[in-house]
N, C-alpha and C positions, 0 to 999 in steps of 0.2 A: 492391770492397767489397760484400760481403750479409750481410745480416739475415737470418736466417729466427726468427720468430714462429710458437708453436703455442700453439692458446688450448682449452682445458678446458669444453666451453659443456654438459656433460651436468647440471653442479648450474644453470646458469640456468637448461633444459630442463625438468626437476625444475621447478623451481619455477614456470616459466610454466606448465605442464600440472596442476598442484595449483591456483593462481587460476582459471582456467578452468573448472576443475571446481565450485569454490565461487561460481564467480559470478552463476549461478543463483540461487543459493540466497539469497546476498546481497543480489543484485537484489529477489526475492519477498519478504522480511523488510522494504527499503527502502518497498517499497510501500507493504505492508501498515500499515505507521507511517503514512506519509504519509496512509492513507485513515483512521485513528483521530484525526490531526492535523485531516483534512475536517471530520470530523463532530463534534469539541469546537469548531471555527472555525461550522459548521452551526449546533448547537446557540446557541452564543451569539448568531449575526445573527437568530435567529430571537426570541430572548428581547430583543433590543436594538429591533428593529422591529415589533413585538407585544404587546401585552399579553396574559400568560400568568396565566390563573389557576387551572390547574391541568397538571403536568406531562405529559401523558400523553404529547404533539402533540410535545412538546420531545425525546422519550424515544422516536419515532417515527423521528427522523432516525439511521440505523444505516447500519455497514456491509451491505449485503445481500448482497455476495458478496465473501470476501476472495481474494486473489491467491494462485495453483499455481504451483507450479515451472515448469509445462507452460504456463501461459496469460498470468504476470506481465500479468496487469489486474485491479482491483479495482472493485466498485460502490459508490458512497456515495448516499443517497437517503431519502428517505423511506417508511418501510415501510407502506404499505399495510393489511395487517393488522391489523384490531381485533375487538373483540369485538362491536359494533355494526354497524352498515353501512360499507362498505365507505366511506373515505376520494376525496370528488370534488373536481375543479378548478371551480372558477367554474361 
């Protein structure tokens, strides 16, 4: 007694070779959320453990670099940046 079994695997091919390709890109999107998630989570520990009385400092806290296809990492921080002198630690 034999079986013989022939299996079609070109449409699964297809389709693992299409995710693959997108998944980059899915990944860098992922991120990118996650690091605009950082910084409204930022923004509020800062407003929660602070007294703000004026927003500027709050509206400081930004993504400063979002995530490429090429590098999938993002920066969340405090930007530096004002119009004033420059933003110092302690």
């Amino acid at each position: 007694m034999s079986v013989n079994v022939t299996i079609d695997a070109t449409t699964l091919l297809k389709l693992s070779a299409t995710v693959l390709r997108q998944l980059p890109y899915a990944l860098n999107q992922a991120v990118n959320r996650t690091a605009k998630l950082a910084v409204e989570a930022g923004r509020l520990e800062v407003e929660t453990h602070f007294t703000i009385r004026k927003n500027w400092i709050v509206n400081r806290v930004k993504v400063l670099e979002y995530s490429r296809v090429g590098s999938l990492t993002a920066i969340v921080g405090i930007d530096p940046r004002v119009q004033s002198s420059p933003l110092q630690c302690c």
